[in-house]
Structures are given as structure tokens and as C-alpha cells.
C-alpha positions as CSV (number, residue, x, y, z in Angstrom):
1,X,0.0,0.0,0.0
2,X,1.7,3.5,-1.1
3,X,1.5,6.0,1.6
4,X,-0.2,9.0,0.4
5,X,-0.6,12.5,2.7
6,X,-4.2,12.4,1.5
7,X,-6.8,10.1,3.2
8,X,-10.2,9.2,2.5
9,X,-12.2,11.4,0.1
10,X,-15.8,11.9,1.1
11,X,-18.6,11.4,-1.1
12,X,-19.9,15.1,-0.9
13,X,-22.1,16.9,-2.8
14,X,-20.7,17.8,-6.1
15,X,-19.6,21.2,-7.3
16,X,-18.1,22.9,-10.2
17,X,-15.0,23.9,-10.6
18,X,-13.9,26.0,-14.1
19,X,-9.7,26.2,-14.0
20,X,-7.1,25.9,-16.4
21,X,-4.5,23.0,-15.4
22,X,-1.1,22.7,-16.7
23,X,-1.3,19.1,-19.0
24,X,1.7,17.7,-16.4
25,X,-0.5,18.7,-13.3
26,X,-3.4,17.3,-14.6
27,X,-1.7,14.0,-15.5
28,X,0.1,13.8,-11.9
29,X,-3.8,14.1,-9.9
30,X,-4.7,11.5,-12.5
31,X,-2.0,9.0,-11.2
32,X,-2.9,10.6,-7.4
33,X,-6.6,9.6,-8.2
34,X,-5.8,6.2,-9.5
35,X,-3.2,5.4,-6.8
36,X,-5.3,6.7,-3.6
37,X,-8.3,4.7,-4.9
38,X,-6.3,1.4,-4.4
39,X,-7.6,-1.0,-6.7
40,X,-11.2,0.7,-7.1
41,X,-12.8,3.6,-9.3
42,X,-9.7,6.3,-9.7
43,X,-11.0,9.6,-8.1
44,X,-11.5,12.5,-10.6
45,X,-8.6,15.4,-10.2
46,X,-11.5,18.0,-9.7
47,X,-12.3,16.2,-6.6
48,X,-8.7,15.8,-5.4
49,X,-8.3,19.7,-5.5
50,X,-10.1,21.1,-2.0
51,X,-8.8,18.5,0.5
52,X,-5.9,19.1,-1.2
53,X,-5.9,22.7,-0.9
54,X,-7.3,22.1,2.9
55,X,-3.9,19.9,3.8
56,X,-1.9,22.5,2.6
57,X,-3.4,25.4,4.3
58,X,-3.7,23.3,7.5
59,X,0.2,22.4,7.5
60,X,1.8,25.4,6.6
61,X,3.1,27.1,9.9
62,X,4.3,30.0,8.1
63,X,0.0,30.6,7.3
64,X,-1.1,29.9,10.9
65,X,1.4,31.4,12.6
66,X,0.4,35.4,10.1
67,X,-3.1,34.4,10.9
68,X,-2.9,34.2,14.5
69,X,-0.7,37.4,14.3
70,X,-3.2,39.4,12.2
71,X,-5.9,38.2,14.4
């Protein structure tokens, strides 16, 4: 089993989402999507992108540490 920072997604409502994606991103959340389903349906990439975004923002120090500061 590969280790992957992302867990579970959740089965939420849908939503759209209209962005422009570099071909080499979009490939790499592809293999992300395939590889974190283990075995079952791949994951789109347009459903990869907010808990994505949400680990990011809730790891970066640098963020929390301004945010707390600009209170």
C-alpha cells in the first residue's frame, strides 16, 4: 500500500470547478486519483483539488502562525 498525505475522500455533494491545469499537473492528480483509490474507481482530479488545498493550508506554519498574528 503506497503511503499517500491524503486520506479518504468523502462522497460530498458535487460542485463545479472551471480552471485551467497545466497538461503535467493534470496527469500527476490522475495517477494521485488512480493510486489513492487502491484498486477501485480512480478519483477525478477536480475532486482531489479542496482537500488538497485544505492539507496544505492546515500544514503550513508560516499561514497559521500570520493568521494568528493578524488576528
Amino acid at each position: 500500500m503506497t503511503k499517500l498525505k491524503l486520506g479518504p475522500i468523502a462522497d460530498d455533494k458535487p460542485m463545479k470547478i472551471a480552471l485551467e491545469l497545466p497538461a503535467a499537473l493534470h496527469r500527476d492528480l490522475t495517477d494521485y486519483g488512480r493510486l489513492l483509490a487502491e484498486g477501485g474507481a480512480p478519483i477525478e482530479p477536480a475532486k482531489l483539488i479542496v482537500p488538497m488545498l485544505e492539507r496544505f493550508i492546515s500544514s503550513d506554519r508560516g499561514f497559521a502562525k500570520a493568521r494568528r498574528t493578524t488576528g
